[in-house]
Backbone of each chain as nested JSON, in Angstrom:
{
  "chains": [
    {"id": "A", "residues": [
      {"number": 1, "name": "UNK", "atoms": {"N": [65.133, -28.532, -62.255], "CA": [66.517, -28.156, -61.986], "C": [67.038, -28.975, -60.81]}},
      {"number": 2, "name": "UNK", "atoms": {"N": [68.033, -29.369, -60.746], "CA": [68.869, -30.409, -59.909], "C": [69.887, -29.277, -59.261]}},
      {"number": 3, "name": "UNK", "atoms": {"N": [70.0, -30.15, -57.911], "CA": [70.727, -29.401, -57.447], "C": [71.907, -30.406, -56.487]}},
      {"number": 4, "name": "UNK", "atoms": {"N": [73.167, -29.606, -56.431], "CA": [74.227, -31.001, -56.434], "C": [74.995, -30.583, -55.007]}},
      {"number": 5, "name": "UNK", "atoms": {"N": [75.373, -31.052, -54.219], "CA": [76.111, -31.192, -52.756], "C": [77.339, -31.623, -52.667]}},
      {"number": 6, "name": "UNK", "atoms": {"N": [78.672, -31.316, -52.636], "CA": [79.544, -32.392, -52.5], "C": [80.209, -32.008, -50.706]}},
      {"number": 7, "name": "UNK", "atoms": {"N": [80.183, -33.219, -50.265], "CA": [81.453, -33.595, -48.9], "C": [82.557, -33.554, -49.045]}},
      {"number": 8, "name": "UNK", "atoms": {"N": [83.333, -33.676, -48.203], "CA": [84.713, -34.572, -47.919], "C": [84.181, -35.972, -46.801]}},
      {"number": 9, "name": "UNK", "atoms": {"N": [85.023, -37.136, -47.249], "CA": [84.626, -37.858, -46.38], "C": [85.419, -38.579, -46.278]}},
      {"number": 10, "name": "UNK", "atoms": {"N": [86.177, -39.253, -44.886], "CA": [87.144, -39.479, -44.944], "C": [87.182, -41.049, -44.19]}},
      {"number": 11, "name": "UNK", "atoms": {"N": [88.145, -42.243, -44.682], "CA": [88.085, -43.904, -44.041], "C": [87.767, -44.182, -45.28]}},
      {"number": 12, "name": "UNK", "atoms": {"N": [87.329, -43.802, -46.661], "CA": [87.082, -44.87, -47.396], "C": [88.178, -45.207, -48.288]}},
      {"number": 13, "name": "UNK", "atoms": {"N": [88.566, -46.96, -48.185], "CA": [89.837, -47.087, -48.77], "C": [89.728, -47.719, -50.472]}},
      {"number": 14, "name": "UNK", "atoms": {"N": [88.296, -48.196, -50.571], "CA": [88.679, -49.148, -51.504], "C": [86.639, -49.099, -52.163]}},
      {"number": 15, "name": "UNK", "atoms": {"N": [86.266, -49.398, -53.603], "CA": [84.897, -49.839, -53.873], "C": [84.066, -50.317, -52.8]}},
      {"number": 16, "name": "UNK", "atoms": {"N": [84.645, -50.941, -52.01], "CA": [83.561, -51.601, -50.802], "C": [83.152, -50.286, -50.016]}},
      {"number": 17, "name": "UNK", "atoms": {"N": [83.728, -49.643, -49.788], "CA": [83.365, -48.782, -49.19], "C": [82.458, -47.353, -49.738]}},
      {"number": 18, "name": "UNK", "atoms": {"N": [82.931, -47.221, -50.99], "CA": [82.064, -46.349, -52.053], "C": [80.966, -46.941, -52.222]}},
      {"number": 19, "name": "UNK", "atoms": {"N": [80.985, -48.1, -52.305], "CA": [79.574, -48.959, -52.472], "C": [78.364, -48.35, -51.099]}},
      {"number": 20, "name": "UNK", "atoms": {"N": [79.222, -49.032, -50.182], "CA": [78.686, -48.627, -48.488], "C": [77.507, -47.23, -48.302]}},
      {"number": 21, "name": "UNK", "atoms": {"N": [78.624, -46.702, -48.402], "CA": [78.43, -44.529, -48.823], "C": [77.463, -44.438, -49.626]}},
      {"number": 22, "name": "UNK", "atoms": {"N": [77.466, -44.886, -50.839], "CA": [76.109, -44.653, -52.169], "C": [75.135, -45.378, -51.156]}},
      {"number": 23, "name": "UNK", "atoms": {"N": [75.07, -46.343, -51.175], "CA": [73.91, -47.084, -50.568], "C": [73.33, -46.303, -49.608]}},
      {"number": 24, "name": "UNK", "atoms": {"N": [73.92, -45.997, -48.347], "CA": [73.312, -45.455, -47.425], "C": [72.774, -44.053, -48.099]}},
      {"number": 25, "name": "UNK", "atoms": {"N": [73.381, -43.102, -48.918], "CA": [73.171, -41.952, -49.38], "C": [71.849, -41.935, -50.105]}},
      {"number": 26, "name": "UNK", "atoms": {"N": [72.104, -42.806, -50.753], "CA": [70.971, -43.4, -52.01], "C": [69.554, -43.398, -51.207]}},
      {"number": 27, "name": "UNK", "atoms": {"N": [69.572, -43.337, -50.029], "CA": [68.27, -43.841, -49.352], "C": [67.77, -42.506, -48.804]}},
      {"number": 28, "name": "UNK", "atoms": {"N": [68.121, -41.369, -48.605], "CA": [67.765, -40.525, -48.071], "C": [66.862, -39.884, -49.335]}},
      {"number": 29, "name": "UNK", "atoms": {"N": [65.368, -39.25, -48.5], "CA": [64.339, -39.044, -50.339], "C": [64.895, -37.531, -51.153]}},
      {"number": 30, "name": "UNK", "atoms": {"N": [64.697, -37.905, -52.173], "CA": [64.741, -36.496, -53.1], "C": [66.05, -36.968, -53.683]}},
      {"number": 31, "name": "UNK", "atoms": {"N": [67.435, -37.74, -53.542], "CA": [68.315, -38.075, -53.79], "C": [68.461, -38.829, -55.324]}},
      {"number": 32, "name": "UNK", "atoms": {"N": [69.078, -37.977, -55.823], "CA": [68.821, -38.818, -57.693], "C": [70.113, -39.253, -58.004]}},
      {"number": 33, "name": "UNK", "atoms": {"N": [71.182, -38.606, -57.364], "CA": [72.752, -39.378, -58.272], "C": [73.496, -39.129, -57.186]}},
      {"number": 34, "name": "UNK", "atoms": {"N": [74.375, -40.609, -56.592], "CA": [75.427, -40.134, -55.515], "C": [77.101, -40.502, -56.546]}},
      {"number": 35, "name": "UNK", "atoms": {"N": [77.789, -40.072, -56.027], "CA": [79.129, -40.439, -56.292], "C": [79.901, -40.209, -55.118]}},
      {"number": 36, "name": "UNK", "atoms": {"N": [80.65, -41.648, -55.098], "CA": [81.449, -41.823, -53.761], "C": [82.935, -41.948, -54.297]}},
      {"number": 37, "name": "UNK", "atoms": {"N": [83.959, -41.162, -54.03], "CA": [85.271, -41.653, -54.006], "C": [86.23, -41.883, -52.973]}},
      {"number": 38, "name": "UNK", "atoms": {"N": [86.792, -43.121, -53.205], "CA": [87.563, -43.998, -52.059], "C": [88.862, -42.589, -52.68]}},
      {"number": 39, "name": "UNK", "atoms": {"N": [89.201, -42.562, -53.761], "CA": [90.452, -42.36, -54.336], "C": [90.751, -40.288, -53.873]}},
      {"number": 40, "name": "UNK", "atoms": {"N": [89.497, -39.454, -53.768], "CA": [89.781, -38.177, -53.409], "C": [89.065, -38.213, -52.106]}},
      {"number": 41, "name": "UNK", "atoms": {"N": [88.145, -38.863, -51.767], "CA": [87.542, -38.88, -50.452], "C": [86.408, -38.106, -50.805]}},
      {"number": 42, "name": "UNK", "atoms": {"N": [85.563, -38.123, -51.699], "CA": [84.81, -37.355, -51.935], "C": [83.609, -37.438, -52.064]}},
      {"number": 43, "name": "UNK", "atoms": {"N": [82.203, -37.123, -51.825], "CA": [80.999, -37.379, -52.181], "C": [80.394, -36.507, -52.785]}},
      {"number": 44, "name": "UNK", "atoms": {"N": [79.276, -36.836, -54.134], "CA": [78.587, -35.445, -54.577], "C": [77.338, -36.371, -54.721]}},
      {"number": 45, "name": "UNK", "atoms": {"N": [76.168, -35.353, -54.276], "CA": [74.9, -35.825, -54.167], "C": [74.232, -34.886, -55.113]}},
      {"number": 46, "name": "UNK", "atoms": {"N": [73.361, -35.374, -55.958], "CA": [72.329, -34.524, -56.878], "C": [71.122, -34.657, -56.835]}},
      {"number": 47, "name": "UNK", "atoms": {"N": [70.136, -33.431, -56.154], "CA": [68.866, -34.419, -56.008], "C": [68.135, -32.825, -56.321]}},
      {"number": 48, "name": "UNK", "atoms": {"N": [66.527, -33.157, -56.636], "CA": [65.96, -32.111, -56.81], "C": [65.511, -30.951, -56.525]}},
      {"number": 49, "name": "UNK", "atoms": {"N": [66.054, -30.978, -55.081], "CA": [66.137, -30.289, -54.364], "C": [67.088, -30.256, -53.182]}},
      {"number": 50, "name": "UNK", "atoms": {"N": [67.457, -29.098, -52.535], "CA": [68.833, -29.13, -51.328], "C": [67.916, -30.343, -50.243]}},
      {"number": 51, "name": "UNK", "atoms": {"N": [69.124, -31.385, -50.284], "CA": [69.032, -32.173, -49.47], "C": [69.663, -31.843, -47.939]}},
      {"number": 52, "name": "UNK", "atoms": {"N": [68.876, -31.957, -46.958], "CA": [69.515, -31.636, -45.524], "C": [70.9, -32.183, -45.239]}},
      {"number": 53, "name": "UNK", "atoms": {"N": [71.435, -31.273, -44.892], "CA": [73.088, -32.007, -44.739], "C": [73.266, -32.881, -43.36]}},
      {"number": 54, "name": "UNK", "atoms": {"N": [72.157, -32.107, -42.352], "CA": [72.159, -33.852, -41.629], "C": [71.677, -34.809, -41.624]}},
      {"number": 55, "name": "UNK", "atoms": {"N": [71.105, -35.037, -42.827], "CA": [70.792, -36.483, -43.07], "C": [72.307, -37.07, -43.708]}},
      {"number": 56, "name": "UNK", "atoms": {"N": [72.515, -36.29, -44.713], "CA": [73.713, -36.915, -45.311], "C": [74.719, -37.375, -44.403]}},
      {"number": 57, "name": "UNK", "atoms": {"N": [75.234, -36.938, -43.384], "CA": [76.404, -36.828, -42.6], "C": [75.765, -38.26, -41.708]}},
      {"number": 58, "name": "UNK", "atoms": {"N": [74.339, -37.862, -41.514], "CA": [74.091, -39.191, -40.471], "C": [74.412, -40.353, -41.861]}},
      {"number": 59, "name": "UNK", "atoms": {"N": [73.921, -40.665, -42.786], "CA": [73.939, -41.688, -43.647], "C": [75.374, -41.898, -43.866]}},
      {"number": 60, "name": "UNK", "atoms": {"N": [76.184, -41.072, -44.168], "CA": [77.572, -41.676, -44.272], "C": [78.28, -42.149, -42.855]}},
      {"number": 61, "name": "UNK", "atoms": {"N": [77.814, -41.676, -41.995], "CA": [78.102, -41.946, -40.481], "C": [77.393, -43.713, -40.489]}},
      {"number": 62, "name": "UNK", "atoms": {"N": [76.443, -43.814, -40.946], "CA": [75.582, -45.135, -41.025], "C": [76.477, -46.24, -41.378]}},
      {"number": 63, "name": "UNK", "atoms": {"N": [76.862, -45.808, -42.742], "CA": [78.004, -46.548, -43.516], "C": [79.447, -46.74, -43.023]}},
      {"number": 64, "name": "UNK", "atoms": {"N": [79.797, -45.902, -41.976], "CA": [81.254, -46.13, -41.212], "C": [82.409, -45.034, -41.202]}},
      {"number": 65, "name": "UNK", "atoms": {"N": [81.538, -43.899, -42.307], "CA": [82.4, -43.137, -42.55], "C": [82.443, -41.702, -42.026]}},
      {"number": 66, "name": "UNK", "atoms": {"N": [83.499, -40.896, -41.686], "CA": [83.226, -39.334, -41.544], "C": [82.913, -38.407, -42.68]}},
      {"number": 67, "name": "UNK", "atoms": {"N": [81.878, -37.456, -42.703], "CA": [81.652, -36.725, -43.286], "C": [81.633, -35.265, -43.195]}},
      {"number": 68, "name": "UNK", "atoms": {"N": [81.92, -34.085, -43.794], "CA": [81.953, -32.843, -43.476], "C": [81.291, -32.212, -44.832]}},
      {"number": 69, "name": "UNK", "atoms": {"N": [80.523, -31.466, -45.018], "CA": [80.19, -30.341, -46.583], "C": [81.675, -29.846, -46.499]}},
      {"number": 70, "name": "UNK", "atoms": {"N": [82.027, -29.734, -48.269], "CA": [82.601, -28.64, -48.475], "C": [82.117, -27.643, -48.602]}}
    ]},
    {"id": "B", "residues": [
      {"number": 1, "name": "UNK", "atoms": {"N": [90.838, -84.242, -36.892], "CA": [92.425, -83.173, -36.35], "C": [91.902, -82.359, -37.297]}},
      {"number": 2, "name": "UNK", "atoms": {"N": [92.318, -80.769, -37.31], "CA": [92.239, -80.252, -38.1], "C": [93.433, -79.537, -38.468]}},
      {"number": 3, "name": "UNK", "atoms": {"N": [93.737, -78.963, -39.832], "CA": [94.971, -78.22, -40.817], "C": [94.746, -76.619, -40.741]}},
      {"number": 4, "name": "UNK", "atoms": {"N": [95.513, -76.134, -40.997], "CA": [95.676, -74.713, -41.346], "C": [96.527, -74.85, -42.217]}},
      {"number": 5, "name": "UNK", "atoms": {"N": [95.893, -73.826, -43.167], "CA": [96.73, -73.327, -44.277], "C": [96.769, -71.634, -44.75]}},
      {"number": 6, "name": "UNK", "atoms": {"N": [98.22, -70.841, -44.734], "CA": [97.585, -69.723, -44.651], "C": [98.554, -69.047, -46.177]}},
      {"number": 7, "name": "UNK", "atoms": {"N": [98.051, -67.914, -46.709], "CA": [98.212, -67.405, -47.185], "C": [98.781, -65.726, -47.287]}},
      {"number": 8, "name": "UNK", "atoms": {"N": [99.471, -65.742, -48.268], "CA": [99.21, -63.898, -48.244], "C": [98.895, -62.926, -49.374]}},
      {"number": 9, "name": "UNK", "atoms": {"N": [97.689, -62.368, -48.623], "CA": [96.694, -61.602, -49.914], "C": [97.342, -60.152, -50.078]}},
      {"number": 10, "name": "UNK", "atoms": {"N": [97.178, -59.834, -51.377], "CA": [97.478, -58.148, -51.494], "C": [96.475, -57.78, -52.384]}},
      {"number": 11, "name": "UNK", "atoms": {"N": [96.019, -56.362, -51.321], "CA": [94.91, -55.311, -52.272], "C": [93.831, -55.335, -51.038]}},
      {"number": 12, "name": "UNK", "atoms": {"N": [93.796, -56.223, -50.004], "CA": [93.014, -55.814, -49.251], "C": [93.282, -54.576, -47.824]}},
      {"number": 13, "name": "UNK", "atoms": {"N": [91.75, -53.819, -48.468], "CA": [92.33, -52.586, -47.614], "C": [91.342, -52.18, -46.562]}},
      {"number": 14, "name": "UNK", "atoms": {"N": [90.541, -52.951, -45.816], "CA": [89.904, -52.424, -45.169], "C": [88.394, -53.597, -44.813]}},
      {"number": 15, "name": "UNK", "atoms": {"N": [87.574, -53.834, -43.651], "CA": [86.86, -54.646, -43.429], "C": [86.042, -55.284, -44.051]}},
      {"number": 16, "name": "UNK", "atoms": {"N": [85.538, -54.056, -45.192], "CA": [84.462, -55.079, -46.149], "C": [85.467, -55.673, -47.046]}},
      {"number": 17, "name": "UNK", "atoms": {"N": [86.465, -55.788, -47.374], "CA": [87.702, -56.464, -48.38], "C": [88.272, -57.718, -47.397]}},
      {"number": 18, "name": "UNK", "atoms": {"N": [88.083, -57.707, -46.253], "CA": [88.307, -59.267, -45.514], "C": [86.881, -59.679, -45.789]}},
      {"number": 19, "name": "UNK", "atoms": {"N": [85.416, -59.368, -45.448], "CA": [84.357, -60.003, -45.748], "C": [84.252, -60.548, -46.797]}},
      {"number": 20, "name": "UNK", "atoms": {"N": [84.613, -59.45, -47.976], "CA": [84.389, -60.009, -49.253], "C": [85.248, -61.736, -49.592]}},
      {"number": 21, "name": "UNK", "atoms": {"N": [86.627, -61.645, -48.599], "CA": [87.425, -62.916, -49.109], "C": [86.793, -63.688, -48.094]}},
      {"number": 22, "name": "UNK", "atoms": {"N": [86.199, -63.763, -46.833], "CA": [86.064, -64.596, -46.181], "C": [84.793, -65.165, -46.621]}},
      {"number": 23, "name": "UNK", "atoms": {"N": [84.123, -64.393, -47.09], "CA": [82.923, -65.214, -47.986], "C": [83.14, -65.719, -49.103]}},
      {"number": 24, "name": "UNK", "atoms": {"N": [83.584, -65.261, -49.665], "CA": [84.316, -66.366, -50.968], "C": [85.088, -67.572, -50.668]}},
      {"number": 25, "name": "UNK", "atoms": {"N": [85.953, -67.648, -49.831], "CA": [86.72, -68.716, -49.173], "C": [86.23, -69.798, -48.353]}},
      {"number": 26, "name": "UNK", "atoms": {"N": [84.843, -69.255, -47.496], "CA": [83.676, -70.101, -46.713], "C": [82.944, -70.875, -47.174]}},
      {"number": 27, "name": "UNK", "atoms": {"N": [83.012, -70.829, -48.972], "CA": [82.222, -71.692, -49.62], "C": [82.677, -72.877, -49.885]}},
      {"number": 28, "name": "UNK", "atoms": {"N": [84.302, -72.862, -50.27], "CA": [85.346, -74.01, -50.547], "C": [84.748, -75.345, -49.401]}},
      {"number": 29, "name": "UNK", "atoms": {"N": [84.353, -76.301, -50.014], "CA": [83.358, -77.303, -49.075], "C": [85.027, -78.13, -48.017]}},
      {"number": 30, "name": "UNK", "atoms": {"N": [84.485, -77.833, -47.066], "CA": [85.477, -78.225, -46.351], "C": [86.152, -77.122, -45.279]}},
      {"number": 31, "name": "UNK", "atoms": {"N": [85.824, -75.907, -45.611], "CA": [86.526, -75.189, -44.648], "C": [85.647, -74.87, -43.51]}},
      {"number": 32, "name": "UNK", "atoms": {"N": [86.191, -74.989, -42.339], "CA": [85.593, -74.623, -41.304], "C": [85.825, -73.097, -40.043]}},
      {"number": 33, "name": "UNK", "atoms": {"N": [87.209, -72.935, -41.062], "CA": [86.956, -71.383, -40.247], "C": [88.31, -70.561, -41.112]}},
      {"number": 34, "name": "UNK", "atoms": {"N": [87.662, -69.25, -41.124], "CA": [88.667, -68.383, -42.091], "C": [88.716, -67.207, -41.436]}},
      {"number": 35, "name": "UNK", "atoms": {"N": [90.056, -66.689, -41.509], "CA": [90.414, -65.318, -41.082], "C": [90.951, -64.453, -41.953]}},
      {"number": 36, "name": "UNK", "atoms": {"N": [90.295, -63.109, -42.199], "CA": [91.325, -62.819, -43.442], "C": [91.726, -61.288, -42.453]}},
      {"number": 37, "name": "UNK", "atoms": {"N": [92.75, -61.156, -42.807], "CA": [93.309, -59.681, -42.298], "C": [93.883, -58.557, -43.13]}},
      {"number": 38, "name": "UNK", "atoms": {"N": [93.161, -57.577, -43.415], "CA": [93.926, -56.367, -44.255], "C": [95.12, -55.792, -43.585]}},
      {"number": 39, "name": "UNK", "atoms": {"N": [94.813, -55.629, -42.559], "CA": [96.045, -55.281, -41.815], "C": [97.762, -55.87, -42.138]}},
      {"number": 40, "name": "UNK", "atoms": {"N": [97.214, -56.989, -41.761], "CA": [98.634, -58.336, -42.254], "C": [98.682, -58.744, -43.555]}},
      {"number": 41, "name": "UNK", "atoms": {"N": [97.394, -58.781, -44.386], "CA": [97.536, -59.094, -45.839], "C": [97.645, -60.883, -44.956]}},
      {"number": 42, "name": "UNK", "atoms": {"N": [97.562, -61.125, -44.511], "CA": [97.11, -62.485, -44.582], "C": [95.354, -63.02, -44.422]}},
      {"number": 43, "name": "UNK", "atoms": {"N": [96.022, -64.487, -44.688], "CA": [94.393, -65.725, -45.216], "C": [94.56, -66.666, -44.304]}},
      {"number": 44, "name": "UNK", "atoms": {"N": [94.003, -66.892, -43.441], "CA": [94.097, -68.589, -42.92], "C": [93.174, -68.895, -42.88]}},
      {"number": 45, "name": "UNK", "atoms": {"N": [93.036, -70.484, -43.312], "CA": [91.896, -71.194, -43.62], "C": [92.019, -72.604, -42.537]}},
      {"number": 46, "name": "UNK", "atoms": {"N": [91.653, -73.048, -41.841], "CA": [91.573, -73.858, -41.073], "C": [90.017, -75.26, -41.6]}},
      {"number": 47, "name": "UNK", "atoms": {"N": [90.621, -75.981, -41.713], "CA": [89.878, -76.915, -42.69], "C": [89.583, -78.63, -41.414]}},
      {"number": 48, "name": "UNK", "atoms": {"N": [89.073, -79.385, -41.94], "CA": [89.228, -81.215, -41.553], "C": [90.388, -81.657, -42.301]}},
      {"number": 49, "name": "UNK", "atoms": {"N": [90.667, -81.093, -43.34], "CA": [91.468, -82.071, -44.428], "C": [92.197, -80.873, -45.036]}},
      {"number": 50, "name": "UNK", "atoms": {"N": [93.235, -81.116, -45.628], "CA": [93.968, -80.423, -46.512], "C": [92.834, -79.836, -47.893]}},
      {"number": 51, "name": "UNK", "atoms": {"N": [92.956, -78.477, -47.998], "CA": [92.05, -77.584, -48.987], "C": [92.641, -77.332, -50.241]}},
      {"number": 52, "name": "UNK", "atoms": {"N": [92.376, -77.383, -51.272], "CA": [93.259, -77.601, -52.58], "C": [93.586, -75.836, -52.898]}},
      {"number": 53, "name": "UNK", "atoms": {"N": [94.875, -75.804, -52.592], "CA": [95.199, -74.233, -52.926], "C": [94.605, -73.38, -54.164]}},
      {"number": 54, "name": "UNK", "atoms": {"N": [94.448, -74.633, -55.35], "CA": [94.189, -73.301, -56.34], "C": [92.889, -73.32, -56.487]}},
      {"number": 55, "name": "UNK", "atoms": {"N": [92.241, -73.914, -55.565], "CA": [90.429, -73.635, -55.004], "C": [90.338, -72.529, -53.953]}},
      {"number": 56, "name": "UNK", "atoms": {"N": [91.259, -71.898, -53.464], "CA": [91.393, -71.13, -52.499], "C": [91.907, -70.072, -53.411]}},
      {"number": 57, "name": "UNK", "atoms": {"N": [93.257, -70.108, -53.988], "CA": [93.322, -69.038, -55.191], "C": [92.13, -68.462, -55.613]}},
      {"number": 58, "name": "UNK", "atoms": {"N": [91.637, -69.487, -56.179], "CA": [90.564, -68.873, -57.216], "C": [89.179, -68.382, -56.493]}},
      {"number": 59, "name": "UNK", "atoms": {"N": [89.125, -68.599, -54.976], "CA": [88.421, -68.074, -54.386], "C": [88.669, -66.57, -53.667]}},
      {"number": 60, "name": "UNK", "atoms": {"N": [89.958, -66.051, -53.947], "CA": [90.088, -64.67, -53.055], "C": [90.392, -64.353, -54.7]}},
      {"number": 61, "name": "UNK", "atoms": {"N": [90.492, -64.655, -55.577], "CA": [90.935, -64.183, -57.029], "C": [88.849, -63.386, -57.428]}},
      {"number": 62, "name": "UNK", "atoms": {"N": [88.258, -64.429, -57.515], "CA": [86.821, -64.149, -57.044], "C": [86.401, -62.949, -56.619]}},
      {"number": 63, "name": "UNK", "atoms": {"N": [86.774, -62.936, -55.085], "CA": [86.736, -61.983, -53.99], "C": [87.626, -60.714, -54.985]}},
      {"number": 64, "name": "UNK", "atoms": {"N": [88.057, -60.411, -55.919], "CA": [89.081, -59.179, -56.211], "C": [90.563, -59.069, -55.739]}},
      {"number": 65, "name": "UNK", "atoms": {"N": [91.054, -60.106, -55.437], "CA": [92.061, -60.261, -54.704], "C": [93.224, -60.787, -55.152]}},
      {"number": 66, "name": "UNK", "atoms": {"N": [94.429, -61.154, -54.726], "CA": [95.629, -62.029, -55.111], "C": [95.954, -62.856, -54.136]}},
      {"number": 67, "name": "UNK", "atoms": {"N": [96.61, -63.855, -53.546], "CA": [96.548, -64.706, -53.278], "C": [97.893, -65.451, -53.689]}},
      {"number": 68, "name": "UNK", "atoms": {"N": [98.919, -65.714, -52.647], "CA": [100.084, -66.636, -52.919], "C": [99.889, -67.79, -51.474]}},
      {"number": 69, "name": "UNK", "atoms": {"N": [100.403, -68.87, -51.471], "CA": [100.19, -70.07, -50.591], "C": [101.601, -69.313, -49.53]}},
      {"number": 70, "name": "UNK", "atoms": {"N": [101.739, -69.203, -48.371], "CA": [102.819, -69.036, -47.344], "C": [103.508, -70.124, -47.469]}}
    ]}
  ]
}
């Protein structure tokens, strides 16, 4: 069973930056599917288990961006 | 002596979208220094010799971009 996370995250204007966000996200372990949107500001992470939300926040922080859980 | 030639790009929105054109544009053999700005939507390319525009087109076109000569 998968289990899914979404943020708000806010500065990303354009693919380069969704790119940025996945990447850094992508690296934190247990992490199986990110989705980044420039267009709602949004991130959803799916991984097999609850991923720590401060890793996430540091990893999008990595990438340039602010992050908060919804 | 060296030329400048500058341009103005639309669609770039943010730092990795100047990287992306300034690396595409850095390859054009001959250029020796490029600035791209999302902010201004401008390109300047500072060269030895005059740079053939639609080698520069087709280099921020590349990059995801548009591209008109100032």
């Amino acid at each position: 069973m998968s289990t899914t996370q979404t943020y708000a995250v806010t500065g990303m204007t354009c693919g380069h930056c969704e790119s940025a966000v996945r990447e850094e996200v992508s690296r934190i372990a247990g992490v199986e599917l990110v989705d980044a949107s420039a267009s709602t500001g949004t991130l959803a992470i799916t991984a097999g288990a609850p991923v720590d939300d401060a890793a996430v926040l540091a990893a999008v922080d990595e990438a340039g961006y602010q992050a908060a859980r919804n």
